[in-house]
C-alpha positions as CSV (number, residue, x, y, z in Angstrom):
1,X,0.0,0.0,0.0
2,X,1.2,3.3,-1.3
3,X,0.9,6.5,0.6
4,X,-0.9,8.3,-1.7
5,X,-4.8,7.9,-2.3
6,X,-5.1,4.2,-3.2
7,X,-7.2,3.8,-6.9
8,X,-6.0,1.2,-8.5
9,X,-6.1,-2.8,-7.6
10,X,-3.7,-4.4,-9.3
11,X,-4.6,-8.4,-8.9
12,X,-2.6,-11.2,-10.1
13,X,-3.3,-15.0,-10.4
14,X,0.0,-16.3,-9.1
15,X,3.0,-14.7,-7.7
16,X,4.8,-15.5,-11.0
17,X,3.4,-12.7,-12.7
18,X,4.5,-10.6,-10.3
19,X,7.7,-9.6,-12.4
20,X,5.9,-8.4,-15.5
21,X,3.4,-6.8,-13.4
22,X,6.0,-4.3,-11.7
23,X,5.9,-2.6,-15.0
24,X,2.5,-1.5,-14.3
25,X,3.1,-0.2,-10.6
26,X,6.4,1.8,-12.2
27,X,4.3,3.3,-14.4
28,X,1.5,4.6,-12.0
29,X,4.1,5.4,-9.8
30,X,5.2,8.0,-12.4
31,X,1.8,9.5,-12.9
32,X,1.7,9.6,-8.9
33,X,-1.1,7.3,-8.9
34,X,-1.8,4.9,-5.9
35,X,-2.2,1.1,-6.0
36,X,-2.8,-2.0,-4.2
37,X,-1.3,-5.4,-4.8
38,X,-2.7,-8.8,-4.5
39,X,-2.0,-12.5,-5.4
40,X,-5.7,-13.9,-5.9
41,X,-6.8,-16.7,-8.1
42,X,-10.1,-17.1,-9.9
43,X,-10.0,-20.9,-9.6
44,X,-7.6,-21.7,-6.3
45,X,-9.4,-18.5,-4.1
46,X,-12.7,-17.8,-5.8
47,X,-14.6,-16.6,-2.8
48,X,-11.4,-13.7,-2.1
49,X,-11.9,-13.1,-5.9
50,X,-15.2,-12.5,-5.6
51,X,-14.8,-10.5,-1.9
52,X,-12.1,-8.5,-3.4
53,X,-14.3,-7.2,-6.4
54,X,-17.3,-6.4,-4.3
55,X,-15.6,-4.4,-1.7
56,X,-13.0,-2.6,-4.0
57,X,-15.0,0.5,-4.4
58,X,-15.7,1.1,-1.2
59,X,-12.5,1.0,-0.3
60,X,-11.7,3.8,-3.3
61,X,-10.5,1.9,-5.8
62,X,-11.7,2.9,-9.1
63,X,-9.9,1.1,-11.6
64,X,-8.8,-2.8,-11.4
65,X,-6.0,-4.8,-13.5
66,X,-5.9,-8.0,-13.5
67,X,-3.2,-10.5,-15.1
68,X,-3.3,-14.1,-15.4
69,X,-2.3,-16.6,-17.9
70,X,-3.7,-19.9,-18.8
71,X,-7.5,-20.1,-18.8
72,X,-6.8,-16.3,-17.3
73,X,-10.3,-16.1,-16.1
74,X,-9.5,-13.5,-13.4
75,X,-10.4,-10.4,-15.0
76,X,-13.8,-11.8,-15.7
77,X,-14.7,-13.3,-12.3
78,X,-13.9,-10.2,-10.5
79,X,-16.0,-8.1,-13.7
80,X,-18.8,-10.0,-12.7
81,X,-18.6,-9.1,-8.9
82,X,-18.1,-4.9,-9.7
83,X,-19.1,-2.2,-11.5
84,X,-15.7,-0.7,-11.8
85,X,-13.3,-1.0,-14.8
86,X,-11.6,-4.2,-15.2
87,X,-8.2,-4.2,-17.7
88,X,-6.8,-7.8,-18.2
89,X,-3.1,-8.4,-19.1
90,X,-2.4,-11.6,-20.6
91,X,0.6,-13.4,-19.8
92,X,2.4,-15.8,-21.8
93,X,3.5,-19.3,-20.5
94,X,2.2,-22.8,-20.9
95,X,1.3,-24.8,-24.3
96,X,0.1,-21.9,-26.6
97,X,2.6,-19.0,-25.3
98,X,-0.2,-16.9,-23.7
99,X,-2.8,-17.4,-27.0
100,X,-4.9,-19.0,-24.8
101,X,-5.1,-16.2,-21.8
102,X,-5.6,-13.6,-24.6
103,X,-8.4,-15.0,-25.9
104,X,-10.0,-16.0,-22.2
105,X,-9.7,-12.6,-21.7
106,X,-11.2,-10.7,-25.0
107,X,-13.4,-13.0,-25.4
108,X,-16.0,-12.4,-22.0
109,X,-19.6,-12.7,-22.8
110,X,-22.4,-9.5,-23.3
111,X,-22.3,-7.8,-19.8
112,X,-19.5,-8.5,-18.7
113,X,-16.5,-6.1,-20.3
114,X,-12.9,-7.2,-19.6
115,X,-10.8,-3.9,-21.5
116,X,-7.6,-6.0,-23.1
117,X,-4.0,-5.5,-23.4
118,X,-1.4,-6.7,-25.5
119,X,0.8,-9.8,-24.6
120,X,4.2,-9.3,-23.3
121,X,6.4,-7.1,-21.7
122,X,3.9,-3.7,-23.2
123,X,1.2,-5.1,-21.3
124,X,1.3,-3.7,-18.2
125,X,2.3,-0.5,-19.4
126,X,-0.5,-0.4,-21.6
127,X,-3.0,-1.2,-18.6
128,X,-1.4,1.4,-16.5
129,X,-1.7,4.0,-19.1
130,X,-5.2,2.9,-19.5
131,X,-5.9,2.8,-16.0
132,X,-4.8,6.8,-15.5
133,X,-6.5,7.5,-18.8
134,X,-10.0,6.3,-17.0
135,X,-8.8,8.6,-13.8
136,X,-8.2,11.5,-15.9
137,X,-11.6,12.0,-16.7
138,X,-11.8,13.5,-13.4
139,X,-8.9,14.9,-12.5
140,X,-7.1,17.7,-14.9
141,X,-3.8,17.0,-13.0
142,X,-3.6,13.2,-14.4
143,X,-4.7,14.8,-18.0
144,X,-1.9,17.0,-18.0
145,X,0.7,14.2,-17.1
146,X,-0.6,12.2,-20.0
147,X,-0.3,15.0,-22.2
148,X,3.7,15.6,-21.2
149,X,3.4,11.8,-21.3
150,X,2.7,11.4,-24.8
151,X,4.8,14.3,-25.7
152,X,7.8,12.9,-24.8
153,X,6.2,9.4,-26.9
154,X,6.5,11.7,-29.8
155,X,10.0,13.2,-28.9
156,X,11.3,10.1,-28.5
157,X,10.3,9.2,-32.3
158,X,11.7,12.2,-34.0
159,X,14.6,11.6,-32.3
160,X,14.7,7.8,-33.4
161,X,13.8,9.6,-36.9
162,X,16.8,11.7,-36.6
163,X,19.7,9.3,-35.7
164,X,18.2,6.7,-38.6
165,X,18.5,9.5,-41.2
166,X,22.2,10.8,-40.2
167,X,22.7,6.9,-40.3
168,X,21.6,7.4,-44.2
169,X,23.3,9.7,-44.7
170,X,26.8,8.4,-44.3
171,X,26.3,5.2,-47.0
């Protein structure tokens, strides 16, 4: 728990995911966004799923990511239990290198909306950038950062741009 107003969960299924998902804390830690962690799986701890989804907005939480990999049907079970935003990360692993977890997860039925990220190490990122995105709607501080934010996106290209043509250049 951060010391700053806590508004994102950030759930995982297994504590192996825990590496790719301190991508997504780094980020909201550079928008000054706060977070709570948790290890909570849809099929080995479905009641704390379904406890944790019911009693995240009253605790503030106002955005929830989820990753899981496999039949990565935690983003769904706790969608079902809230009305708050749910963003599932895929991971890869097992037999079909994280296929199977994106499709779990994009494919949830009428009702029930899981937002989905891309596979792999831009995953997380993605969520987190998602997850202020949603906050910025009411907060003109957290639209501001995303604005420098994807300012320096674009300054990093040109300069990308720049170094490829003087490499051109010298052929």
């Amino acid at each position: 728990m951060m010391s700053k107003k806590t508004e994102v969960g950030i759930v995982m299924g297994s504590d192996s995911d825990w590496p790719l998902l301190k991508e997504a804390t780094a980020t909201l830690d550079s928008f000054g966004v706060g977070y709570e962690v948790r290890v909570i799986s849809a099929h080995r701890t479905p009641e704390m799923a379904s406890a944790y989804a019911r009693e995240a907005a009253g605790r503030g939480l106002k955005v929830i990511i989820t990753a899981a990999g496999g039949a990565a049907h935690l983003g769904g079970v706790l969608a079902a239990h809230t009305t708050l935003p749910v963003i599932g990360v895929p991971v890869k692993g097992g037999a079909l290198n994280g296929m199977d977890a994106l499709l779990a997860i994009v494919q949830m039925p009428a009702g029930i909306p899981v937002a989905t990220v891309t596979l792999g190490n831009a995953g997380p990122v993605n969520a987190a950038i998602l997850a202020v995105q949603m906050l910025a709607i009411g907060q003109p501080e957290l639209t501001r950062k995303l604005e420098k934010y994807k300012k320096t996106l674009g300054e990093k290209v040109a300069s990308g741009n720049s170094k490829v043509q003087a490499d051109l250049k010298k052929k």
